[in-house]
C-alpha positions in Angstrom: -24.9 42.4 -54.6 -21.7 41.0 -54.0 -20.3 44.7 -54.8 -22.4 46.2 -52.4 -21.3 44.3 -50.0 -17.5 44.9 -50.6 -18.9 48.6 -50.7 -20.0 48.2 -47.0 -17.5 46.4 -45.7 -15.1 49.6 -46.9 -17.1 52.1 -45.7 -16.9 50.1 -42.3 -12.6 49.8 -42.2 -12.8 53.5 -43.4 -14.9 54.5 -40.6 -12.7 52.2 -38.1 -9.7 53.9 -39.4 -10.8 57.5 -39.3 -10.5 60.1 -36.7 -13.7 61.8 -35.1 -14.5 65.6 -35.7 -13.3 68.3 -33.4 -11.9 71.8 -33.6 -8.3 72.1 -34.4 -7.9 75.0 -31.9 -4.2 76.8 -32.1 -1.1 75.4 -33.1 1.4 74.1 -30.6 -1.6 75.0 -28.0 -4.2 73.0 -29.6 -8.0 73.8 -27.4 -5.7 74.2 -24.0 -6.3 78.1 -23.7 -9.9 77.5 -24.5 -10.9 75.1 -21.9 -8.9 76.8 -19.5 -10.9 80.3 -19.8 -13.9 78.4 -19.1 -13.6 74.5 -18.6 -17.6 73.7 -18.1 -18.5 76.0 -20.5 -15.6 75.2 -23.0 -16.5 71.3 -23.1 -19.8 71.6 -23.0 -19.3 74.0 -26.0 -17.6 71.0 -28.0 -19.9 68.8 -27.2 -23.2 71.2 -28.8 -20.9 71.4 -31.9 -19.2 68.5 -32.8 -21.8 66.1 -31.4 -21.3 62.4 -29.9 -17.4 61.5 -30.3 -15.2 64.3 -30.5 -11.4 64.3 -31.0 -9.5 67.6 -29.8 -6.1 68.2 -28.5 -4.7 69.6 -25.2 -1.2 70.9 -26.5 0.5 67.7 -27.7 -2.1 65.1 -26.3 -5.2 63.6 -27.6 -8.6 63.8 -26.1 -12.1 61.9 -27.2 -14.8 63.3 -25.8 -17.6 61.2 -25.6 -21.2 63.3 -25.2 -23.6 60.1 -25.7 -24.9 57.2 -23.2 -24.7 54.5 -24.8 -21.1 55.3 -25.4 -20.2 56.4 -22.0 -21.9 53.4 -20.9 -19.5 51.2 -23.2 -16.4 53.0 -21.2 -17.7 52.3 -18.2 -19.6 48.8 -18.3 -19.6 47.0 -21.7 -15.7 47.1 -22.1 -14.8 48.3 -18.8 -11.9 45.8 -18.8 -9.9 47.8 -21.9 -9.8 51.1 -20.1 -8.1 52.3 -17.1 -8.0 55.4 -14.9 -6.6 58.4 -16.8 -2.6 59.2 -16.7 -3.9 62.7 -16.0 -6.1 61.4 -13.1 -2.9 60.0 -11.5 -0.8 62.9 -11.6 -3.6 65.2 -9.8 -4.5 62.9 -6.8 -1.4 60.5 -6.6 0.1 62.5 -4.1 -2.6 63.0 -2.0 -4.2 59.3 -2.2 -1.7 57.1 -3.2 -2.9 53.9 -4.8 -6.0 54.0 -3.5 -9.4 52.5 -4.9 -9.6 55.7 -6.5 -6.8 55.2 -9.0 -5.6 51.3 -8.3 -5.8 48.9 -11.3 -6.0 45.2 -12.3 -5.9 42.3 -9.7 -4.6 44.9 -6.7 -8.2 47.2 -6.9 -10.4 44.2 -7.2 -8.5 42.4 -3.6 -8.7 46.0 -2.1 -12.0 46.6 -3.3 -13.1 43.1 -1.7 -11.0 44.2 1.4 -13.3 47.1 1.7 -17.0 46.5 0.4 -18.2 45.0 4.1 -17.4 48.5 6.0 -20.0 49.5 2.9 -23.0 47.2 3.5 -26.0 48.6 3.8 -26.6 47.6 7.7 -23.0 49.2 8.5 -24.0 52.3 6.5 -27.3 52.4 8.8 -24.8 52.0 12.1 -23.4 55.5 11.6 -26.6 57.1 11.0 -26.9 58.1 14.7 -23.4 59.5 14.5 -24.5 61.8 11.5 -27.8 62.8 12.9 -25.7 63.4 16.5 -23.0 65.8 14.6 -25.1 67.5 12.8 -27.6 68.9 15.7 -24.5 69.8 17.2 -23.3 72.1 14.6 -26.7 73.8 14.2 -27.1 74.2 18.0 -24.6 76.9 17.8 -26.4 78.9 14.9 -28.3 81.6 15.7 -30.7 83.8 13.4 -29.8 86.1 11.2 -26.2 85.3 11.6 -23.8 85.3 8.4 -21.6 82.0 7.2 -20.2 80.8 4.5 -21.7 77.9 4.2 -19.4 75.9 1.7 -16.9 76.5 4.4 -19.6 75.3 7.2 -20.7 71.8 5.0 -16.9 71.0 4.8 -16.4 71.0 8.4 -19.0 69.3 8.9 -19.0 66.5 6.8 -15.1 66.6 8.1 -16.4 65.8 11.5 -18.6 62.8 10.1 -16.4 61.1 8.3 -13.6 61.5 11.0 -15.8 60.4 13.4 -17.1 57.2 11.3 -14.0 56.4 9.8 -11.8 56.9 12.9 -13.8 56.4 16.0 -12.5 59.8 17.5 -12.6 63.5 17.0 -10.2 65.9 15.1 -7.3 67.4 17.3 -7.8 70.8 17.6 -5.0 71.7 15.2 -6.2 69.3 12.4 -9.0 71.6 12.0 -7.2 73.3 8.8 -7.6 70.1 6.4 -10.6 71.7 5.0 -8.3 75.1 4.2 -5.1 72.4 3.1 -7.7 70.3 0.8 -9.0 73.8 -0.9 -5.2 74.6 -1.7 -3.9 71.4 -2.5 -6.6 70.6 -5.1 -6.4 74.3 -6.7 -2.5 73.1 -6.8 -2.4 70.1 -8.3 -5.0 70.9 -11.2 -3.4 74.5 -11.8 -0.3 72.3 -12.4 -1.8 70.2 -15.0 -2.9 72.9 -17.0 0.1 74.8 -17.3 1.6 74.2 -20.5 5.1 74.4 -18.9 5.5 72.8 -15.4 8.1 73.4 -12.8 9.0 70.4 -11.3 7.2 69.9 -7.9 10.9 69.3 -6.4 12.0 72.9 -7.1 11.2 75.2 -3.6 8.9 77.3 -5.7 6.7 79.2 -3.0 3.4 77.0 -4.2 6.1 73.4 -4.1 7.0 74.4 -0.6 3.2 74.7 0.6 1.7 71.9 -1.3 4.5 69.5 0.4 4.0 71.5 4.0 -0.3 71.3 3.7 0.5 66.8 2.5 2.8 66.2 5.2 -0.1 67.8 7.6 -2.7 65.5 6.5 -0.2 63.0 5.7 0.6 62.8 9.5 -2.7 63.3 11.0 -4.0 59.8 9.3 -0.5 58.1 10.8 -1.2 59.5 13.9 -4.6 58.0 13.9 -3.7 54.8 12.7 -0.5 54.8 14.7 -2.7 55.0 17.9 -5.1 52.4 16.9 -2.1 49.6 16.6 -1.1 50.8 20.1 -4.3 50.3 21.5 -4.1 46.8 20.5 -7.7 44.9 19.6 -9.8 46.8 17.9 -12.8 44.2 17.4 -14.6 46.6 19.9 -14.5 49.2 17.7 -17.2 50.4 15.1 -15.6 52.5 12.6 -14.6 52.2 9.4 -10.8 52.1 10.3 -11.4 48.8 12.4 -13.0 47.1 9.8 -10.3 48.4 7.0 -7.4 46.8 9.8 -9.3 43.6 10.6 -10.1 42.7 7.0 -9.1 39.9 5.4 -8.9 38.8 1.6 -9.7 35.1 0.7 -5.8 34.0 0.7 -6.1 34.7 4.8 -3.8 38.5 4.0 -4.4 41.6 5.1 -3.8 45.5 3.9 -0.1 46.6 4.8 0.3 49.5 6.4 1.1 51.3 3.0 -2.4 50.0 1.3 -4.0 50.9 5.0 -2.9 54.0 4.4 -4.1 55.1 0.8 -7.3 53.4 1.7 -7.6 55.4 4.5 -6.8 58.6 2.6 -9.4 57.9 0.0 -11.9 57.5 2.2 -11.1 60.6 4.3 -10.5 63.4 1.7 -12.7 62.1 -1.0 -15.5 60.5 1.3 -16.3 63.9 3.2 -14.9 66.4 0.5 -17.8 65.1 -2.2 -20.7 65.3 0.4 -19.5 68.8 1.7 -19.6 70.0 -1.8 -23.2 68.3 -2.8 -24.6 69.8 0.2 -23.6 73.0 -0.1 -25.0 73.2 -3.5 -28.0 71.9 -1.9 -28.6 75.1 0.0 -27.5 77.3 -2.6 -30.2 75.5 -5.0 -33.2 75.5 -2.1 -31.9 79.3 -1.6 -32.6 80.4 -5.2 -35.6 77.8 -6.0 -38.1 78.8 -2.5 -41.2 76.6 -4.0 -38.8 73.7 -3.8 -37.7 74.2 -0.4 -41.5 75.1 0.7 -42.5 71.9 -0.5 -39.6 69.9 1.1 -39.8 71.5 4.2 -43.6 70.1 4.0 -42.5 66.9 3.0 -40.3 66.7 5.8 -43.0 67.8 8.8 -45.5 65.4 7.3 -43.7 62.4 7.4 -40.7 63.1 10.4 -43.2 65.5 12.4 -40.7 66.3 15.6 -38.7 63.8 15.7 -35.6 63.1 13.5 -34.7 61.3 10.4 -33.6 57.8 10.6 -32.4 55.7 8.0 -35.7 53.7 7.2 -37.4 57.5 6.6 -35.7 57.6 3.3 -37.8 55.7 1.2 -40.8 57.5 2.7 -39.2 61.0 1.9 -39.5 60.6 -2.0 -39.1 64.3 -2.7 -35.7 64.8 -0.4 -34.6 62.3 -2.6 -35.9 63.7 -6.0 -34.1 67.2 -4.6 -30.7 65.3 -4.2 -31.1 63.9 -7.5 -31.4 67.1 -9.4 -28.5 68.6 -6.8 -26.0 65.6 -8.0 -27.6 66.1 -11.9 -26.7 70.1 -11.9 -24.3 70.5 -9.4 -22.3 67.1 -9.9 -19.5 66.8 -7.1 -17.5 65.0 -9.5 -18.1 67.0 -13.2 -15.4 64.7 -15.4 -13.9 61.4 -15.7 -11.4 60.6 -17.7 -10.0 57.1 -18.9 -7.3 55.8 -20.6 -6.9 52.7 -23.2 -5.4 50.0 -22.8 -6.2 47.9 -25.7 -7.3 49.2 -29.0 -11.1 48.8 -28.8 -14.2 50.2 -30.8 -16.5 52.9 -29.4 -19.1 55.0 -32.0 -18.0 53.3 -34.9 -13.9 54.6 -34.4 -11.2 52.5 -33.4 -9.4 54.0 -30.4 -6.0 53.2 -29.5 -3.5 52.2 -26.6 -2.7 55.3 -24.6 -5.7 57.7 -26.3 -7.3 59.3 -23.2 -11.3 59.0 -23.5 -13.1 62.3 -21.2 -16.9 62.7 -20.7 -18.4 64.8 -18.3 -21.3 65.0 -15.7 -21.7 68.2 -16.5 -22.1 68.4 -19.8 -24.6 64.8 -20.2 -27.1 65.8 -17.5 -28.0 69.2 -19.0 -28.3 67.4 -22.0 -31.6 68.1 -23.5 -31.7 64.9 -25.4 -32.3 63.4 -22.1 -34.0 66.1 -19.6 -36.6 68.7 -20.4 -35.5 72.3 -19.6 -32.2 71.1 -18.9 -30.8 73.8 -16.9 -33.4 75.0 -14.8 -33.4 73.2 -10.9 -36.6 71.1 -10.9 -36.2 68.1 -8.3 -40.5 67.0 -10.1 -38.5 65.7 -13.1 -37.9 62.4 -10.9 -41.3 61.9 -9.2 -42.3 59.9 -12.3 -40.0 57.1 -12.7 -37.4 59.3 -14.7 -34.3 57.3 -13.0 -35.7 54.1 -14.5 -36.7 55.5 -18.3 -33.1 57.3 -18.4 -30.4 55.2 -20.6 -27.4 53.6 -18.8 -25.1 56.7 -18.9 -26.9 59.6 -19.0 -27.1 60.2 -15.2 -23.9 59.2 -13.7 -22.8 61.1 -10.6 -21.2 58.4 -8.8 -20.1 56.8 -12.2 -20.9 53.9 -13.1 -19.8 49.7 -13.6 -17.6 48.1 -11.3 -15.8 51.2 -10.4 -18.8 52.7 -9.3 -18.4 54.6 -6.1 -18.2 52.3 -3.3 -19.3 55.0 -0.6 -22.4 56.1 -2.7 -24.8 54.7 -0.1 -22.7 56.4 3.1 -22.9 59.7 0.9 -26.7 59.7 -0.1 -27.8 58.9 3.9 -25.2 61.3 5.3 -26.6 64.2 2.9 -30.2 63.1 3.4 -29.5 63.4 7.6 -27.9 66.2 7.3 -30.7 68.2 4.8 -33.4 67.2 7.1 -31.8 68.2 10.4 -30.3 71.9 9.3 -33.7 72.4 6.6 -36.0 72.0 9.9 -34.2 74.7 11.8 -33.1 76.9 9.3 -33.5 78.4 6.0 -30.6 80.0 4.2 -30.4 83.2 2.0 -27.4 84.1 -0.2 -26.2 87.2 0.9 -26.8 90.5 -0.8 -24.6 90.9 -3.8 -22.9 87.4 -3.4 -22.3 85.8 -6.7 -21.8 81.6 -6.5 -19.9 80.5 -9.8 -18.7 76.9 -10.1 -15.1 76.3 -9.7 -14.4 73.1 -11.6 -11.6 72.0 -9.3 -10.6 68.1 -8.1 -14.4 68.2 -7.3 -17.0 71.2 -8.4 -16.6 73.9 -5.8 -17.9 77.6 -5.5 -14.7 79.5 -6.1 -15.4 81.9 -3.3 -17.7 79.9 -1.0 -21.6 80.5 -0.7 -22.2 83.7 2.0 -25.5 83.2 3.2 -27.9 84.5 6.2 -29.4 82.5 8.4 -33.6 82.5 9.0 -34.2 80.6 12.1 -37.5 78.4 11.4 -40.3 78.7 14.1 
């Protein structure tokens, strides 16, 4: 007995000790050139071979891949505290967001995060609704039928409009309408430059250097502006945007944001608040597009319960199969396809020991077309969550807007603004992909269409 037990407790400090599987990939380049052919395909590929935990390299640096809930979940939640955001996260949005809540750590995220959750509530989520509903008739009033757009290019104007509106209590200036053309760029830049394995520094005047710093100063100085104009105006309290409640709040201790942390909040909010909703909905149209006994059935949903009139906020809980269609959207087409984390403290996860500074990966992708966890995993089938699914899945197997305390704290602005938006264009339109057009996921900052989505528009009666 008692060796037995001495038996077990080696096997146990041999499995803490050891490394996971993985593919060795090439010298020097490690699995770098084969995620970067095809990055969904390539860690999804991983993940079918070498199961649960994997451990790969990316030229010189360590990844685990984690492809199981219950270990994504103790990332996430169970020993949130012993992670952080990635090094590699930091380097690609940095510039563009500063230390906002998307990358901020420790005691400075949790007082902005407390600085921010009111302009989140459900009631002020509810208060923009009109504002939504209001932009988005607008935009379709000046659609006709049969008329071509590229309607990735559409949704991110549009959602542009929203959140400036919402967030700023004004409009864009005419020559700000190029931040959906500077985002595309400056994304496509910054992740490019990750995966080089040999990067120019980003203070050399290479051609790209000199754009990416000309498209960050133009956003960069639209958001002063804004702010800039707000301070002059003096007291905002009559204001109901997201800006005035960002300047008026106030942590426990009786401070507020500076202007820096005013700043990267605002950033945040602006590029990644509207650039993840543009890119669900337009997946949302390609998906009804391809899938026409879904959008029947929506489009019945929607007539039966909303008739003539339009959506509100309280509709949503009576429009059960809008919401199952967003679900599967966000489950195939996730806006945000990775997360990466770093460790902080050595910690164990599957059975291995990981250590300070190993960066942990596990995608959105790759879990919800797992087939472990959802029948017929890549076909578009917004049924699959008319049965309780949500509630049978495990903690970490459907995780679009991630999960634990850094959960996304504009998840509820993003779900109503999509759900207004679907049930204002769906009524008056239906979209077709244009003949020929081929749609192929761009795994960027967010997951884009590399070349848009061309489609026709078919007026409803």
């Amino acid at each position: 007995m008692i060796m037995a037990q001495l038996a077990s407790q080696a096997n146990v400090a041999a499995s803490r000790n050891r490394f996971p599987p993985g593919p060795k990939g090439l010298p020097v380049f490690g699995m770098a050139l084969n995620i970067r052919r095809d990055p969904l395909e390539g860690i999804r590929q991983i993940a079918r071979e070498y199961g649960d935990i994997v451990r790969f390299h990316v030229m010189t640096q360590e990844r685990i891949l984690l492809n199981h809930p219950d270990l994504i979940n103790q990332v996430l939640v169970i020993q949130h505290s012993k992670f952080h955001k990635s090094e590699l996260t930091r380097r690609i949005t940095v510039r563009m967001l500063g230390q906002g809540l998307l990358i901020s750590e420790g005691e400075f995220w949790r007082r902005q995060r407390r600085l921010a959750q009111p302009a989140f509530h459900r009631s002020r989520i509810n208060d923009y609704a009109a504002t939504m509903l209001e932009i988005a008739q607008a935009r379709v009033s000046g659609w006709r039928d049969g008329e071509a757009r590229n309607i990735g290019q559409e949704m991110t104007s549009l959602t542009l409009d929203i959140a400036v509106r919402t967030l700023f209590g004004t409009t864009l200036p005419e020559e700000a309408r190029g931040v959906g053309q500077a985002m595309t760029f400056l994304m496509r830049y910054s992740l490019r430059r990750q995966r080089l394995p040999f990067r120019i520094p980003e203070t050399w005047p290479t051609p790209n250097n000199r754009r990416a710093n000309r498209e960050l100063e133009f956003i960069d100085s639209l958001v002063y502006r804004i702010i800039s104009e707000r301070r002059a105006a003096g007291n905002s309290n009559h204001h109901n945007d997201l800006l005035a409640l960002l300047m008026g709040a106030m942590d426990e201790d009786g401070s507020q944001m500076t202007p820096q942390q005013l700043h990267d909040e605002t950033m945040t909010l602006f590029l990644a608040g509207h650039e993840t909703t543009a890119q669900m909905l337009s997946w949302t149209w390609y998906a009804l597009s391809q899938n026409p006994q879904v959008e029947a059935r929506l489009h019945e949903e929607l007539d039966g319960v909303l008739g003539a009139r339009p959506m509100e906020p309280a509709d949503l809980q009576r429009l059960p199969y809008l919401q199952a269609v967003m679900n599967e959207v966000l489950r195939l087409f996730p806006p945000a396809y990775i997360m990466a984390r770093e460790v902080v403290e050595p910690c164990e996860v599957g059975g291995y020991t990981l250590r300070p500074k190993s960066t942990i990966i596990f995608s959105q992708w790759v879990m919800q077309r797992d087939p472990r966890f959802f029948d017929d995993p890549d076909t578009f089938r917004p049924e699959r969550w008319l049965d309780g699914l949500m509630d049978r899945l495990p903690a970490g197997a459907y995780f679009p807007f991630g999960g634990g305390p850094r959960r996304c704290i504009g998840e509820g602005f993003a779900l109503l603004e999509a759900a207004i938006v679907i049930a204002t264009l769906a009524r008056r339109f239906r979209f077709r992909l244009a003949p020929g057009a081929v749609v192929i996921p761009e795994p960027l900052v967010t997951l884009r269409p590399r070349h848009g989505i061309p489609m026709t528009l078919h007026a409803q009666n």
